[in-house]
C-alpha positions in Angstrom: 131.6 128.6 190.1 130.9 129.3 186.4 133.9 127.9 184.0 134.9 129.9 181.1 135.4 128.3 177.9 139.1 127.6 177.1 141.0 129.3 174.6 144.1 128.6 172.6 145.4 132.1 174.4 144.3 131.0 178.0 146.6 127.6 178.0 149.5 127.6 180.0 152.6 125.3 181.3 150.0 123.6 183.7 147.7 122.5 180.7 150.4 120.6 178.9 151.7 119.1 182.1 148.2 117.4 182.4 148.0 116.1 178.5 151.6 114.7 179.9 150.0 113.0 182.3 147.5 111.6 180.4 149.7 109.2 179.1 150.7 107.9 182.4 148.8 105.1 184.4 146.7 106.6 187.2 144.5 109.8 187.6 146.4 112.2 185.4 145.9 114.9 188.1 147.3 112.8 190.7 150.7 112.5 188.6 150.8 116.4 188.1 150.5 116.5 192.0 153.7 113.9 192.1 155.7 116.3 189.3 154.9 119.7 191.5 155.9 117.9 194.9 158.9 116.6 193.3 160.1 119.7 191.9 159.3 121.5 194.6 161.3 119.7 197.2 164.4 119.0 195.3 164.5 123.4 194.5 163.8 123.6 198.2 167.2 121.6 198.6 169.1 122.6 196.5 168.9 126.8 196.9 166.2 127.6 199.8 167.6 125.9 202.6 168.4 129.0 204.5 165.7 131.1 203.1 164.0 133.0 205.8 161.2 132.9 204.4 161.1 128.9 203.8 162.4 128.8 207.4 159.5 131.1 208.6 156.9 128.5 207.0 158.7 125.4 208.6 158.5 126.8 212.0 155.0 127.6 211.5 154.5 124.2 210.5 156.5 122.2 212.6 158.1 121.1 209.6 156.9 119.1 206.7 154.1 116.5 207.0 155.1 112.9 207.7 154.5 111.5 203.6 157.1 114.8 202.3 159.4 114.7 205.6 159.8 110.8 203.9 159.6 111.9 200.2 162.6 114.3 200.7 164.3 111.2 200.8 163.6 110.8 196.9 165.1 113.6 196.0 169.0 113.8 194.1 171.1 114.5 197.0 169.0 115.0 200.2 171.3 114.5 202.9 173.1 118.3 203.4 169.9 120.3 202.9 168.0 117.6 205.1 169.9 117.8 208.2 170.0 121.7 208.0 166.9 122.0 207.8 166.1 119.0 210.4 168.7 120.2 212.7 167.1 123.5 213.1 163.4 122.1 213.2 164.7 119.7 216.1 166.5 122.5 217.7 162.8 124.7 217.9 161.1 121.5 218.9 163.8 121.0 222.0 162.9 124.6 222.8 159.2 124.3 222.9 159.5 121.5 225.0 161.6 122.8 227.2 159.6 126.1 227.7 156.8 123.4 228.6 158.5 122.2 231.4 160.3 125.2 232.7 156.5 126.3 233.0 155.1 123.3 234.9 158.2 124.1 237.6 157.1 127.7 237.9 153.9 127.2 240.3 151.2 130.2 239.8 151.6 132.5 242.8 148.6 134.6 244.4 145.3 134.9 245.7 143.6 132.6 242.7 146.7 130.3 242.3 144.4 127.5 242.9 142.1 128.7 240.2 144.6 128.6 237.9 145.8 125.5 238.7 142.6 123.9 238.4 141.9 125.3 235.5 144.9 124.9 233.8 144.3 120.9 234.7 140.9 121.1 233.1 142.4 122.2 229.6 144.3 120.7 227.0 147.9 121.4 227.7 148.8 124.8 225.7 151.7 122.8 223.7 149.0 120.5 222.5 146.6 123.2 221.1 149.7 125.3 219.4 150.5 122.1 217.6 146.8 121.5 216.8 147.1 125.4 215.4 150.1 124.8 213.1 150.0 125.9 209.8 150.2 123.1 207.0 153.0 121.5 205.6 154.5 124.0 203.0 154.4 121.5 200.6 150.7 120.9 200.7 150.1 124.3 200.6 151.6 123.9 197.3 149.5 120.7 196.4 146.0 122.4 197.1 146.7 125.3 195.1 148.2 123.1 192.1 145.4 120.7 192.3 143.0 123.6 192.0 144.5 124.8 188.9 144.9 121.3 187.1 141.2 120.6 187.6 139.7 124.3 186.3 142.1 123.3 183.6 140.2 120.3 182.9 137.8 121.7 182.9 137.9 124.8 181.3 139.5 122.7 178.1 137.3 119.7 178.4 135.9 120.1 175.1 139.4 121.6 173.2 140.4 118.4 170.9 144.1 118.5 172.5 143.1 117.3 175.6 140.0 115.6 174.3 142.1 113.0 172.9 144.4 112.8 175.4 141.8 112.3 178.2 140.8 109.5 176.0 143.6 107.6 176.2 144.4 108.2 180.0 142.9 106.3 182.9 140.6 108.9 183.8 140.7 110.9 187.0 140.1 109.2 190.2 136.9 109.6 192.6 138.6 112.3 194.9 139.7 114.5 192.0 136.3 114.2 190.6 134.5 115.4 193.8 136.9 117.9 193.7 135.9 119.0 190.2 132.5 119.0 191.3 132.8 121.1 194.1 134.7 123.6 192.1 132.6 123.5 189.0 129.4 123.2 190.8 126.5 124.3 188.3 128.8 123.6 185.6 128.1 122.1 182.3 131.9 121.5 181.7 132.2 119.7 185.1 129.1 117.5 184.1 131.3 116.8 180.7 134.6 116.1 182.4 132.1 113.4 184.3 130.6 112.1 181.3 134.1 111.0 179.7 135.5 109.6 183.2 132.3 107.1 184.2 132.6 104.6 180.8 136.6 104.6 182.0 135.8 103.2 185.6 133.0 101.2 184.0 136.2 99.5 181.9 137.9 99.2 185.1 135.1 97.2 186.7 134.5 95.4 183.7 138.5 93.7 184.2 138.0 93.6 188.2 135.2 90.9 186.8 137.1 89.4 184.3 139.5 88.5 186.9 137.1 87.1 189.4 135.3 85.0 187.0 138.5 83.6 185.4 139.6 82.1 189.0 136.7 79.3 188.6 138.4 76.0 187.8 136.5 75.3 184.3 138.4 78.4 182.9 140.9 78.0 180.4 141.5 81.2 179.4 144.9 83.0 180.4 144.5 86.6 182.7 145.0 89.8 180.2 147.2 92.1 181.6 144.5 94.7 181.8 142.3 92.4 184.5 145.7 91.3 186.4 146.8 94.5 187.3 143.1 96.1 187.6 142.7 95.9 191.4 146.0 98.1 192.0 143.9 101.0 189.3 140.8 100.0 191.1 142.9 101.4 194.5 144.2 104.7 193.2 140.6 105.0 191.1 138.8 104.9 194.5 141.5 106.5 196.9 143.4 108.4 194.7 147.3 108.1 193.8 149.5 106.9 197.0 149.4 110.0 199.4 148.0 112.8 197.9 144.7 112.5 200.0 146.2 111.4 203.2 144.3 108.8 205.4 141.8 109.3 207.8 143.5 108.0 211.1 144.0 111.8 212.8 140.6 113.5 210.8 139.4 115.8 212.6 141.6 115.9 215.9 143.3 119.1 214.7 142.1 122.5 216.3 141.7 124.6 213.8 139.2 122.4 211.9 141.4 121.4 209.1 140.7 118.2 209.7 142.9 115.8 207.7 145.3 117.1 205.6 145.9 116.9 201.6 149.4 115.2 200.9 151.4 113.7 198.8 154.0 110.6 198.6 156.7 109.4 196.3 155.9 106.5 193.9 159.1 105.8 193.0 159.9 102.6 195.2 155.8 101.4 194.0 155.4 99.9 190.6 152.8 102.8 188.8 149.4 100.8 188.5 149.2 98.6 185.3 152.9 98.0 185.0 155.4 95.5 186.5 153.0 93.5 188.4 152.3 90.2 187.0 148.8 88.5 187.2 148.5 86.3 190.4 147.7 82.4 189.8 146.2 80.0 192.3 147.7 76.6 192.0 144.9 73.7 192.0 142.2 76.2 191.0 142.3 76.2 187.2 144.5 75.5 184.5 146.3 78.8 182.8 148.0 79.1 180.1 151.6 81.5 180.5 
C-alpha cells in the first residue's frame, strides 16, 4: 500500500485525537481505540436503542462481544438502554433455541429418513454453525475501521513536526499496532520511519525492566525510579497491546467463517493506566531501599 505524504489540508478530527493520545501512557493508538469504543456505546444508549438498524446488527451478531457486553457497564447511565436491548437479544436467543428443539421432536419422514438422520448426527448441529457464522460485534466493526484510519494517519504524518514531537513524548505504539502498520504500509518508507522512532522507545522500556531486576540484588542501595517500578505493567500493553483491544487467543480459530479471533476492546477505567498509581514492589530481607 503506498502512503501519501501528509498535508496540512489532509488532517482531520482523527489526527488530533492521536497527538491527544500521545500524551497518555500506553500505545497512543490503543487509547484512540478506548475514546471511539467509549463514545460509541454511550451514543448507542443514549438515542439508538430502538434503531432498526442497530437492532438489525445485534441480531446479526448475537449481540455485543463479551469485553463491550461488560464495558457497557462503564458508560453514564447503562441500565435502561441495557436491559432493552438485552431483553430483546435474550428474547431472539430463547427463540433460536427453541426452534432447535421443536426440530429435534419433528422426526424426518420418508423413504431416506434414515439418511437424514445419520447424516444429520454426523454434522455439527445447525445452531452451532449459525453462531459460528455471526457477524462481529458492532462495536468491533467500529474498532477495525478506526484502528485503520489512526495508523495510515501515523503514518501518512510521520514526518509533519506536530506529531513528530508528539510521538516523541508518548510511549510509542505497541507490537500489535506496529504489525498492523506494517501490514498496511507494506513497501512503505513512512512505515519503516514510524518503526525507526518506536524501537529506541521499547529499547527504554527494556532498559527499566533491567534496572529493576538488577536493583533486587541485596548489595543495592539505590531506591526503584518510578519509571523501572511500573515498567513491567508498559512492558504488558507494549507486547499485548492495551487491555482488550486484541482479544485473547482461547477461541482462535474455532469460528466458521475463518475470522478467527476477534479484535476487541475493554474499559480501563477500574485498571490504573500503565506508569501511574502503582507503587514499586519491595522484597523485605532482600536489600535495603531507601522510600
Amino acid at each position: 500500500m503506498t502512503v501519501p505524504e501528509g498535508r496540512p489540508s489532509d488532517k482531520f478530527i482523527g489526527f488530533f485525537r492521536l497527538l491527544d493520545a500521545c500524551d497518555k501512557p500506553g500505545c497512543p493508538v490503543c487509547r484512540c481505540l478506548q475514546f471511539d469504543a467509549e463514545q460509541y456505546l454511550e451514543a448507542l444508549l443514549y438515542e439508538q436503542v430502538n434503531d432498526p438498524d442497530t437492532q438489525r446488527r445485534l441480531y446479526a451478531s448475537w449481540g455485543f462481544c463479551n469485553w463491550h457486553a461488560w464495558m457497557l457497564r462503564e458508560t453514564p447511565d447503562p441500565t435502561f438502554g441495557s436491559s432493552i436491548i438485552y431483553a430483546d437479544l435474550l428474547r431472539l436467543a430463547i427463540d433460536r433455541l427453541e426452534r432447535r428443539s421443536l426440530r429435534r421432536v419433528i422426526r424426518p419422514q420418508g423413504r431416506f429418513a434414515w439418511l437424514r438422520r445419520l447424516l444429520a448426527r454426523r454434522r455439527s448441529p445447525a445452531l452451532v454453525e449459525l453462531y459460528g457464522r455471526r457477524a462481529s460485534c458492532p462495536a468491533c466493526q467500529l474498532v477495525a475501521e478506526s484502528e485503520t484510519r489512526y495508523l495510515q494517519a501515523a503514518m501518512q504524518f510521520v514526518d509533519d513536526p506536530q506529531l513528530d514531537h508528539a510521538y516523541a513524548r508518548s510511549q510509542g505504539l505497541c507490537v500489535p499496532h506496529v504489525i498492523r502498520a506494517l501490514e498496511l504500509g507494506a513497501g512503505s518508507p513512512r512505515a519503516d520511519r514510524l518503526i525507526a522512532q518506536t524501537l529506541p522507545k521499547w529499547a527504554e522500556l527494556r532498559r527499566d525492566l533491567l534496572g529493576f531486576v538488577a536493583k533486587h540484588d541485596y548489595r543495592n542501595t539505590k531506591p526503584f525510579t518510578e519509571a523501572e517500578g511500573t515498567a513491567y505493567l508498559r512492558a504488558f500493553e507494549t507486547l499485548a497491546g492495551a487491555s482488550g483491544v486484541f482479544g485473547n487467543d482461547a477461541h482462535r480459530g474455532q469460528r466458521t467463517d475463518g475470522e478467527g479471533s476477534r479484535r476487541t476492546i475493554a474499559p480501563s477505567r477500574d485498571r490504573p493506566a500503565p506508569g501511574r498509581d502503582r507503587p514499586a514492589p519491595r522484597r523485605a530481607g532482600r536489600c535495603s531501599l531507601s522510600a
